[in-house]
C-alpha angles and dihedrals in degrees: 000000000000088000103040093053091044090050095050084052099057095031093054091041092058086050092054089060100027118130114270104261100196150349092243144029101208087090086075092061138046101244090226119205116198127198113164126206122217086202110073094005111241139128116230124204117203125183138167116278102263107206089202094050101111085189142332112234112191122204127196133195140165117231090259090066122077090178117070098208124198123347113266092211130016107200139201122261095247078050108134109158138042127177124187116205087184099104135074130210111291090035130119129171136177112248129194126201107188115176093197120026124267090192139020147194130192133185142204136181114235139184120245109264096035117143106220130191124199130195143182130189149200127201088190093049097231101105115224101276138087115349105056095028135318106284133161154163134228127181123196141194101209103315103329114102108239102170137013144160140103101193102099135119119232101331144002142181143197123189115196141157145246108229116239095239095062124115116273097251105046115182116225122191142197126204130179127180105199119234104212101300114054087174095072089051125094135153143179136199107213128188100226086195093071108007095249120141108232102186142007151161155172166056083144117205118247111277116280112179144108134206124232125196089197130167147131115248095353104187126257118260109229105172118044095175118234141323123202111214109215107192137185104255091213095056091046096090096048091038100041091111094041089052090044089054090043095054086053093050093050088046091055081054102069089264127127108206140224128173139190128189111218128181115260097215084050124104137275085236103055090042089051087050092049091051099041081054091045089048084044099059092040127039105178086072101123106160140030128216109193095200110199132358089326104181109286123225129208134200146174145026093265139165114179101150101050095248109133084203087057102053109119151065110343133182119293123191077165094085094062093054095048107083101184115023130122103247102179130177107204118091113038110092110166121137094169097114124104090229124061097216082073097052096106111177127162113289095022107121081246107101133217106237114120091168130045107269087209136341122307110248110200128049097244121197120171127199097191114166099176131145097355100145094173084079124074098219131086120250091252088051085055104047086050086057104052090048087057088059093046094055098038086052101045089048086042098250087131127058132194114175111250095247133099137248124206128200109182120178092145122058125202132110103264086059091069095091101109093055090043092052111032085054096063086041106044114002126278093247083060092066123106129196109198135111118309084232141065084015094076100037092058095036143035115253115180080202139025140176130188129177129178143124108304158157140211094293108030139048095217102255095336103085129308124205088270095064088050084052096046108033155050114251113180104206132099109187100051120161120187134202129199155092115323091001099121089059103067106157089098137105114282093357114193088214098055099030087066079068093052094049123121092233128072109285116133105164140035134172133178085251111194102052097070112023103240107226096199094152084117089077105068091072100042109282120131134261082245098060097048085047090052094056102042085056094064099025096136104150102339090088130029101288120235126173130284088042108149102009108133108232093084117121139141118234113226134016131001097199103065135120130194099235126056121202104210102242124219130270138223089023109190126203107191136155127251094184142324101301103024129079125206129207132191128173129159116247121255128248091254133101100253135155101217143309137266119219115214126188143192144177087222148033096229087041134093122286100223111191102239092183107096101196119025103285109234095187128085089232132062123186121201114217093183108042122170118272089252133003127011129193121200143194135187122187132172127248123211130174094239108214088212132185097280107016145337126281139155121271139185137218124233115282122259114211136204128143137207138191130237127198142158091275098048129278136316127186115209099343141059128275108259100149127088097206122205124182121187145212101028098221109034120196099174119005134348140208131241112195113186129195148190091023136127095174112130102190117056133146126209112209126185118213120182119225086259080064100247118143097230091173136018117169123172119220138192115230107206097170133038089258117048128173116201116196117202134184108240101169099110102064127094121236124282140095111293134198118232108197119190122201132196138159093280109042144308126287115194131206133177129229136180125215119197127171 
């Protein structure tokens, strides 16, 4: 642990000075372009000509695969275009263009009875596992594993034999799977027998790829599981309308929702027990929300950023979200740090984990406001404020432009993570490379990026917490790289005040260490899952350093998704009969194809789609309702042209709810009317005797069954039995619903006029 620390601090300090390798870090991706065809039915990816490309090679695999195989297409270097005709409608698969390999695997045909010696080296030192990514090799003899390892310093070997009663052509492979820096890795195979060097291979040049989610329909998601709201117990009084909001919100999404207040001043160990019995009882927990300054854990003996007085224990959401790891707290003693948050010394509540002990289980996302003086407002006000973000954004009140913005004062090639990403998620010629301000401040980016030297308070001359407390940035997706970053439970933090700003950011992340794979969301899946997978990202994706580490966590909400499909309005529950439920709702300003209608007994409870094909109208009517309340929710459906595909994708649910008995239906409130309507059917005008009522102040309204309200008329009841007659002749034939309010609830009828 001494020497891999002490390598990552000399390696990361050298990065911090080293020459600057290039203008733009575009040249370490392929800056991918995706149109899809419905016939035949194909994606097509399209890039610039890139004179320095030696060959493209393309992968392909389905989500049940966490290997990618061999490449489906290897491609010329003047190669700009591929197109796979491999996928149907309803389909989506990852793809990865890599311009250089980040693995390889060789093979050689040997005699029985050959010595053979392999060896790896490493001009760094460092081997290719574990410090600077997870690499590896494996060598096989047919299918048997012979040698294998990664964790060395400058050099290792390995001599075996072939047995003797082996085939006569036994095929020997080599396989090597890079660490960050491919260019400080080379190997031979050598025949000990007669001195010839079978194989070899390396110096490898510096990772060039990008990952796609592509595909053509891909189907809507309707059920995302569960999310556990851990919130501050403090801010609960002055928030309880914003988190009721927020739990409807999360509901319309496809979430059910949990939540747990826990004590700020309490420990990491007791929060982590609350949230492993809450998991327990519950399995379909999937994602966690830590709502206020939840008590923050720290873990490790870490140095991501190359400064000797930052190396210690750093903050770890990661430990919430992981259910079954071993977290201890017994062998790292290191003080060195300037601050004392990162002292971490056996027995401290700071554990000694630099690395992940097993994979993190719940997507974590934490919006904590706490102590950011630069702003005026209190840590309640901000946290209003950013709730009010969350929601404008999820109903469409707030728009960014789906485009990127890129803001580049470092260049390697793990800070190409903005241009790798953006371009799955948005297309590469919507990318923009300018300052971070004034741009935003001036125009709308779904997505941003900024790197540069830096501190706790100030992302070099890309933006600083006074600018978040000061002005408008008009982006929601942001990510920031830079010195101390990665440790944000500190005063002012340039990490956490993005979340507080009165524009439209709603998540950050300390973006290069590690690499951020968010290429999912093109295609509907949440901030969380990506995050989730980039936390325990070892080998599935390219490796960079800093993989594994735990300090990796997204700042703000889980839940979210990049594209927002605008929801209905005046949605109306009302009762045709007895037995029959009818729903209006005016259509929202979006391009959509229909609407799915979703119901529940209760809130907590699960939405189940009652509609059995996509609803077109703007009305639904239930002819089985629930005996008692039901709860409903409509949401719109649109076919979302994304970044790298198409897929369906749903609004945000509206909610009302509405209660059936055996005397007709109330809505929050409890049946006290005996209704009468006659005649049935009415020509000219009808009678509404009502009964068992002492209620002065009611109103009658008339609603036709297009849901437009064609009478209301307000009376006064002065005795316990009132008739109220009312000129209907006017009105053209049809079934009719006649809605009576008081100051409990609503009582329906139905009537039928007919001329």
């Amino acid at each position: 642990m001494k020497y891999l620390n002490f390598t990552l601090i000399v390696y990361l300090t050298l990065l911090i000075i080293y020459p600057v390798l290039s203008q733009n870090n575009a040249e370490y991706t392929v800056q991918i372009n995706t149109i899809v065809y419905d016939n035949p039915p194909s994606i097509h990816f399209y890039w610039d000509e890139d004179p320095n490309t030696e060959y493209y090679q393309i992968y392909k695999r389905d989500n049940n695969n966490t290997e990618w195989g061999q490449p489906i297409a290897t491609l010329e270097n003047n190669a700009t275009q591929f197109t796979d005709f491999d996928i149907e409608p309803g389909q989506a698969f990852e793809y990865g263009f890599f311009k250089t390999p980040s693995w390889i695997k060789d093979t050689v045909q040997v005699a029985p009875g050959t010595l053979l010696t392999f060896t790896i080296n490493d001009s760094w030192g460092d081997g290719i596992c574990c410090g600077i990514g997870f690499g590896y090799y494996q060598v096989f003899v047919n299918d048997s594993l012979i040698v294998s390892g990664g964790n060395f310093s400058f050099t290792e070997s390995t001599t075996f034999s072939i047995p003797d009663y082996y085939p006569a052509n036994t095929n020997v492979h080599v396989k090597i799977y890079f660490d960050n820096l491919p260019e400080e890795t080379t190997w031979t195979l050598t025949n000990e027998n007669t001195g010839e060097e079978l194989l070899s291979g390396g110096p490898y040049d510096t990772h060039k790829f990008t990952y796609v989610l592509a595909g053509i329909e891909k189907p809507v998601i309707e059920h995302r599981g569960s999310i556990l709201l851990v919130v501050d117990e403090t801010i609960v009084p002055e928030l309880s309308n914003e988190l009721k909001r927020l739990k409807f919100d999360l509901i319309g999404n496809g979430w059910r929702v949990k939540r747990i207040d826990i004590d700020r001043e309490g420990s990491v160990s007791n929060t982590k027990a609350q949230i492993i019995n809450q998991c327990n009882n519950d399995t379909s927990i999937v994602a966690l929300f830590l709502i206020g300054h939840v008590p923050v854990a720290y873990s490790g003996e870490i140095s991501m950023d190359g400064h000797p007085n930052h190396v210690g224990a750093w903050p770890t959401d990661a430990y919430y979200g992981d259910l079954d790891g071993e977290w201890t707290d017994y062998y790292v003693n290191n003080t060195s740090a300037t601050r004392p948050q990162n002292h971490n010394i056996p027995g401290d509540g700071k554990f000694d984990q630099s690395f992940l002990p097993s994979d993190v289980d719940l997507q974590v996302g934490r919006v904590d406001l706490f102590d950011l003086p630069a702003f005026a407002e209190s840590e309640t006000d901000l946290l209003k404020r950013y709730f009010d973000k969350n929601h404008n954004f999820r109903h469409g009140l707030i728009n960014a432009e789906r485009r990127g913005l890129i803001d580049e004062n470092l260049s390697q090639s793990h800070h190409a993570v903005g241009w790798r990403n953006f371009a799955s998620l948005v297309g590469a010629s919507n990318i923009t490379a300018n300052d971070y301000l004034p741009t935003l401040e001036n125009d709308s980016y779904l997505w941003s990026f900024g790197c540069a030297g830096s501190g706790y308070t100030n992302c070099g001359g890309v933006a600083s917490t006074n600018d978040f407390a000061t002005k408008e940035i008009n982006t929601v997706f942001t990510m920031l790289f830079g010195s101390y970053f990665g440790d944000w439970d500190n005063q002012n933090n340039v990490l956490r005040s993005p979340l507080a700003s009165n524009g439209l950011i709603l998540t950050n992340m300390w973006a290069c260490v590690p690499h951020w794979y968010l290429h999912h969301m093109a295609l509907g899946k949440t901030i969380g899952f990506s995050a989730r997978l980039s936390q325990n990202n070892s080998t599935e994706y390219s490796a960079f350093w800093g993989n594994r580490v735990v300090h990796t966590a997204l700042m703000g909400d889980p839940t979210l998704r990049m594209h927002v499909v605008k929801p209905i309005s005046e949605l109306n529950i009302d009762s045709t009969g007895i037995s029959e439920i009818y729903l209006t709702w005016q259509p929202p300003e979006d391009l959509i194809i229909g609407y799915n209608i979703y119901r529940s007994n209760e809130i907590n409870g699960n939405f189940i789609r009652i509609n059995e094909q996509l609803v077109t109208e703007t009305n639904y009517s239930d002819q089985s309702p629930l005996n008692g309340k039901n709860i409903y929710m409509v949401k719109a459906l649109k076919l979302e042209v994304a970044g790298s595909g198409t897929y369906y994708n749903m609004s945000q649910g509206i909610i009302d709810s509405i209660f059936l008995n055996n005397v007709g239906i109330v809505r929050d409130g409890k049946e006290n009317l005996s209704i009468k309507i006659y005649p049935i059917p009415a020509n000219d005008f009808i009678y509404i005797e009502l009964s068992q009522t002492s209620y002065q102040n009611m109103s009658i309204e008339i609603i036709n069954m297009h849901g437009i309200r064609v009478l209301k008329k307000n009376i006064q009841v002065s005795k316990p039995n009132h008739i109220e007659k009312i000129n209907v002749q006017s009105f053209s034939n049809g079934i009719y619903l006649i809605r009576i309010l008081n100051n409990i609830g609503i009582a329906h009828k139905t009537m039928i006029i007919k001329k």
